[in-house]
mmCIF file as gemmi writes it, N, C-alpha and C atoms, coordinates in Angstrom:
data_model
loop_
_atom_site.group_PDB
_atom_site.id
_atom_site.type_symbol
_atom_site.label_atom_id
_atom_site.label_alt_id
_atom_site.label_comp_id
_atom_site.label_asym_id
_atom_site.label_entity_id
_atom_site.label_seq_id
_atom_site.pdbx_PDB_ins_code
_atom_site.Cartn_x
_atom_site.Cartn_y
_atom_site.Cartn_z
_atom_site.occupancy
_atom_site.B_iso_or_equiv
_atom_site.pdbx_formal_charge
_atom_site.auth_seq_id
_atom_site.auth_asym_id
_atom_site.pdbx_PDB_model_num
ATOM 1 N N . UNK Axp A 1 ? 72.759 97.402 -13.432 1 0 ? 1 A 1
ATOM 2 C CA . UNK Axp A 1 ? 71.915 98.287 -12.618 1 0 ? 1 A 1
ATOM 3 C C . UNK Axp A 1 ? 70.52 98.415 -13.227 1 0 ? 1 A 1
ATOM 4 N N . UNK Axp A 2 ? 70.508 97.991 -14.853 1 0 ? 2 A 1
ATOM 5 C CA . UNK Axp A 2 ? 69.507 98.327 -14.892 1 0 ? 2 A 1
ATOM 6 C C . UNK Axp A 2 ? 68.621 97.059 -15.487 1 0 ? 2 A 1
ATOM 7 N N . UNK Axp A 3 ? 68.726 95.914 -14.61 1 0 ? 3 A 1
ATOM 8 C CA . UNK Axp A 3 ? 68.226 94.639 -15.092 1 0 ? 3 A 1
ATOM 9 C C . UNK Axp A 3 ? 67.439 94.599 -14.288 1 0 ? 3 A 1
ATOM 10 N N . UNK Axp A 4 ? 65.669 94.248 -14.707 1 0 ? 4 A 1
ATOM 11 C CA . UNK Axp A 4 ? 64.435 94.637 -14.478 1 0 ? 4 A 1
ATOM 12 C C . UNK Axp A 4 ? 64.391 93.041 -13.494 1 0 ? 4 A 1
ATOM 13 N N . UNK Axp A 5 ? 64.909 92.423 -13.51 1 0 ? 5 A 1
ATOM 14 C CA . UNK Axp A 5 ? 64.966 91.169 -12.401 1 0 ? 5 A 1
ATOM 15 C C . UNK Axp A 5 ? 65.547 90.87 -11.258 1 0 ? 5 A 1
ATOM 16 N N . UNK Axp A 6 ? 66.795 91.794 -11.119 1 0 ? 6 A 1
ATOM 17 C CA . UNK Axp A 6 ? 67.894 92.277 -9.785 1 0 ? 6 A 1
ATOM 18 C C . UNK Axp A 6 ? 66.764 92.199 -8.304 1 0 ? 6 A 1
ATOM 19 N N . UNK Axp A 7 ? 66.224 93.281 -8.526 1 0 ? 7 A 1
ATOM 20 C CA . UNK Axp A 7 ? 65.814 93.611 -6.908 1 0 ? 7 A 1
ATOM 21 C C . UNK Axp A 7 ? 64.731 94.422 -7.436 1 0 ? 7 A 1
ATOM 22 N N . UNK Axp A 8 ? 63.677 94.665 -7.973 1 0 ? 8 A 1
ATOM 23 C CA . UNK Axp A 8 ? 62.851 95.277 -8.357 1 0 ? 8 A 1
ATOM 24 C C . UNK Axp A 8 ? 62.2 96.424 -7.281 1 0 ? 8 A 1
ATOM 25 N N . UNK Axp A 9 ? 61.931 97.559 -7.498 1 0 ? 9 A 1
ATOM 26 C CA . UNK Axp A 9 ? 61.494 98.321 -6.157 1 0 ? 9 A 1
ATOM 27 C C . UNK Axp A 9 ? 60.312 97.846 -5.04 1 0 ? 9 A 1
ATOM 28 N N . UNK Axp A 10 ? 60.679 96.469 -4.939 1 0 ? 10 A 1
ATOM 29 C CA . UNK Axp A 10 ? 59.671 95.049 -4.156 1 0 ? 10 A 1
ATOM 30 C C . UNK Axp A 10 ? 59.951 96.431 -3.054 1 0 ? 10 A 1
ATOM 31 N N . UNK Axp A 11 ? 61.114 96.207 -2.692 1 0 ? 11 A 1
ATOM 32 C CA . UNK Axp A 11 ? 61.498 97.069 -0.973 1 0 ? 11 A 1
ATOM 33 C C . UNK Axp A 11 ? 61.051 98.374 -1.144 1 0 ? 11 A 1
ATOM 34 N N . UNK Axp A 12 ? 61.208 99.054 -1.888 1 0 ? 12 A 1
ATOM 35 C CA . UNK Axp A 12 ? 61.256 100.757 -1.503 1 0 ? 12 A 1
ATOM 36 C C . UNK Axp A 12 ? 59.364 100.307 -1.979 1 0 ? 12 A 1
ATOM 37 N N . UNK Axp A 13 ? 58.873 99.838 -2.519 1 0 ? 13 A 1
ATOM 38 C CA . UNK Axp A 13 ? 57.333 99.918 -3.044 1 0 ? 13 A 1
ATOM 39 C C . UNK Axp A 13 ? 57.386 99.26 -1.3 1 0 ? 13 A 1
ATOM 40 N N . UNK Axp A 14 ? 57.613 98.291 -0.611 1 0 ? 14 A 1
ATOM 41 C CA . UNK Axp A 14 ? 56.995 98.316 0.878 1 0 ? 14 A 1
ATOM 42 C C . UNK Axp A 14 ? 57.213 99.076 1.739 1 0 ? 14 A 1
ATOM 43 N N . UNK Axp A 15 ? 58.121 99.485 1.841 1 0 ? 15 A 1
ATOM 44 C CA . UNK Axp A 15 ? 58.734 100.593 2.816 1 0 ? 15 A 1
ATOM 45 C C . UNK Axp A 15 ? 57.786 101.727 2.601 1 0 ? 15 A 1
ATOM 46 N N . UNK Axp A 16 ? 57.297 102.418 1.555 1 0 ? 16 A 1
ATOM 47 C CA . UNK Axp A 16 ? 56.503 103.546 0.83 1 0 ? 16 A 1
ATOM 48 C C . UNK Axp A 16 ? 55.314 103.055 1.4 1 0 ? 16 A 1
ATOM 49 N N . UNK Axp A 17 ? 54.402 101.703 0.763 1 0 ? 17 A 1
ATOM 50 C CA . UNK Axp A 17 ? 52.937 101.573 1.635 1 0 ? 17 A 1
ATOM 51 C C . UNK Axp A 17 ? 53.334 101.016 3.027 1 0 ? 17 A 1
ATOM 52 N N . UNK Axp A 18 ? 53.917 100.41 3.629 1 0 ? 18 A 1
ATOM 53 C CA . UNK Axp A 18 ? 53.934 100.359 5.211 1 0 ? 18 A 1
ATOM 54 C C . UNK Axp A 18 ? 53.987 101.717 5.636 1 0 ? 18 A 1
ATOM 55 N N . UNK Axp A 19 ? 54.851 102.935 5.299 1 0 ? 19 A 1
ATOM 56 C CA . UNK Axp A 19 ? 55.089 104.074 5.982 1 0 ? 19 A 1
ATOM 57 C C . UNK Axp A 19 ? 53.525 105.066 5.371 1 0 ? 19 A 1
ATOM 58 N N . UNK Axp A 20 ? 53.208 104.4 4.613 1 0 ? 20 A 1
ATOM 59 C CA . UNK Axp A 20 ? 51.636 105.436 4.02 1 0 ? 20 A 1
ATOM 60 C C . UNK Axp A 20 ? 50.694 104.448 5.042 1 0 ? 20 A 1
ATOM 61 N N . UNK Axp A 21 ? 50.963 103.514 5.175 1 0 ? 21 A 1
ATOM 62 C CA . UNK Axp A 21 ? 49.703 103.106 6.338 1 0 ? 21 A 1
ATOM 63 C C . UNK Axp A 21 ? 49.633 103.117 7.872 1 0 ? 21 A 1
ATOM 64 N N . UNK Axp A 22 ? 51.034 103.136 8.442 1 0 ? 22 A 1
ATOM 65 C CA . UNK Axp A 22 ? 51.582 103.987 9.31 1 0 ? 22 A 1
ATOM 66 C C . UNK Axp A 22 ? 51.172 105.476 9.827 1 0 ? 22 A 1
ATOM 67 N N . UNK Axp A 23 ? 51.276 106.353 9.009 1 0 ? 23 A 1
ATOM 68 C CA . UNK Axp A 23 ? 51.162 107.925 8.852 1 0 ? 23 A 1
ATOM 69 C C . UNK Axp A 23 ? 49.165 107.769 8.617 1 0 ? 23 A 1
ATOM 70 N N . UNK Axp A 24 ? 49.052 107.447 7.86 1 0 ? 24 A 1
ATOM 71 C CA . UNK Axp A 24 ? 47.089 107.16 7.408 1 0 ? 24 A 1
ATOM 72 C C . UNK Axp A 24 ? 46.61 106.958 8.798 1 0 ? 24 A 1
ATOM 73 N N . UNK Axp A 25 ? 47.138 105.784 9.81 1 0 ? 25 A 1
ATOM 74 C CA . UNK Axp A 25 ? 46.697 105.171 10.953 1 0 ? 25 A 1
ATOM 75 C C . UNK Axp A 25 ? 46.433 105.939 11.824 1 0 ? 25 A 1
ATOM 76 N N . UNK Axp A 26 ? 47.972 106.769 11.849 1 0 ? 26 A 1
ATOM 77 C CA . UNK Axp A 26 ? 48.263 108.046 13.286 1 0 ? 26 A 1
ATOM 78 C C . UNK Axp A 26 ? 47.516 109.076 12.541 1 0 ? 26 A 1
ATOM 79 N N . UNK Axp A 27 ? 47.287 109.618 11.179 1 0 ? 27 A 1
ATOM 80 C CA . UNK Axp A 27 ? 45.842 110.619 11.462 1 0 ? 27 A 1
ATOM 81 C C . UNK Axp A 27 ? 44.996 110.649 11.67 1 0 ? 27 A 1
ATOM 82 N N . UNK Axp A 28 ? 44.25 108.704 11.047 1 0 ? 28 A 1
ATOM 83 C CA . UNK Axp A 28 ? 42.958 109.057 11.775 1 0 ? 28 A 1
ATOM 84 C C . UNK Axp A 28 ? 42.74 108.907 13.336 1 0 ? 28 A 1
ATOM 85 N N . UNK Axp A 29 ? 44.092 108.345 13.933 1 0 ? 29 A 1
ATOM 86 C CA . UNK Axp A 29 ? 43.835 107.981 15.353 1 0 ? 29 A 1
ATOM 87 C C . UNK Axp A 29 ? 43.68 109.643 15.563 1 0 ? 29 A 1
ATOM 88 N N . UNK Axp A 30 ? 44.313 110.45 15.625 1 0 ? 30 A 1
ATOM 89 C CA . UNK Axp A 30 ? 44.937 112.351 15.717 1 0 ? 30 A 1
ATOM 90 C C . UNK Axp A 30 ? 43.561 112.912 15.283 1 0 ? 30 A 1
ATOM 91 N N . UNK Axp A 31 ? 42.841 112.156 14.096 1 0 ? 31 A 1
ATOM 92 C CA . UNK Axp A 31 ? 41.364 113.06 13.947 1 0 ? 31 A 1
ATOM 93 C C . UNK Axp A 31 ? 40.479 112.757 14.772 1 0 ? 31 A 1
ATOM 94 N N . UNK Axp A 32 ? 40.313 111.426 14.829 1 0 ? 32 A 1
ATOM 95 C CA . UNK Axp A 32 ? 39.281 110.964 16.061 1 0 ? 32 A 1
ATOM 96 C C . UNK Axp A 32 ? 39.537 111.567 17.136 1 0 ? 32 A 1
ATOM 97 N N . UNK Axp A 33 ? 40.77 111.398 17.661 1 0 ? 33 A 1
ATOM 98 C CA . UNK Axp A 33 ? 40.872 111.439 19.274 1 0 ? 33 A 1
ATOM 99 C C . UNK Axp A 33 ? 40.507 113.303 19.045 1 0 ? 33 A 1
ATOM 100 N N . UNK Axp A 34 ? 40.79 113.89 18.334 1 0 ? 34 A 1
ATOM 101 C CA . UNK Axp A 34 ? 40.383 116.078 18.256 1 0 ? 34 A 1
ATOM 102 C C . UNK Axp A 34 ? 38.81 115.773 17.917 1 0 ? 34 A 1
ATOM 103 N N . UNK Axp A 35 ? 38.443 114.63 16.842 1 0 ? 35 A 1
ATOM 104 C CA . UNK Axp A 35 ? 36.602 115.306 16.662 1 0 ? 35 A 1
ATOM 105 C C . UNK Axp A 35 ? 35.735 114.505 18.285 1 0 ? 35 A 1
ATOM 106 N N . UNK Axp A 36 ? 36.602 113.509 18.817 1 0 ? 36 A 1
ATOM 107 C CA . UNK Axp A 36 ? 35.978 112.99 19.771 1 0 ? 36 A 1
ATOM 108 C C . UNK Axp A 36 ? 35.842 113.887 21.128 1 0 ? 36 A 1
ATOM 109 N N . UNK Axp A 37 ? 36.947 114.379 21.527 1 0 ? 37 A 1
ATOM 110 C CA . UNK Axp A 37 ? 37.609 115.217 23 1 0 ? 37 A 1
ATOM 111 C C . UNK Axp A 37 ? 36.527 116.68 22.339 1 0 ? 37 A 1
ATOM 112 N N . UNK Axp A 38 ? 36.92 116.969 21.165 1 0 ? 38 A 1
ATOM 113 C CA . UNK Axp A 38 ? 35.684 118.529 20.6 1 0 ? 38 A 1
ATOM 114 C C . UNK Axp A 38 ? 34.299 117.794 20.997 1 0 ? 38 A 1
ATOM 115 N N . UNK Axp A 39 ? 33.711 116.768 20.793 1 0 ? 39 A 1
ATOM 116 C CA . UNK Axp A 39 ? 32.342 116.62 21.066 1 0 ? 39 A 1
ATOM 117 C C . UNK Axp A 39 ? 32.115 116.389 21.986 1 0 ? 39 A 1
């Protein structure tokens, strides 16, 4: 379990930035579309 060559956190380290660039995307789409519709 704890052999540094198995499966390295390759997956949970993509899963983590796909779902942080995901979530990043839909706020700024969520800020734009509120500072755009406010102006």
């Amino acid at each position: 379990m704890t052999n540094p060559n198995s499966r390295r956190p390759l997956r949970i380290m993509a899963i983590i930035i796909g779902s942080a660039v995901v979530l990043g995307a839909l706020l700024l789409w969520i800020f734009f579309d509120l500072g755009i519709g406010e102006m």
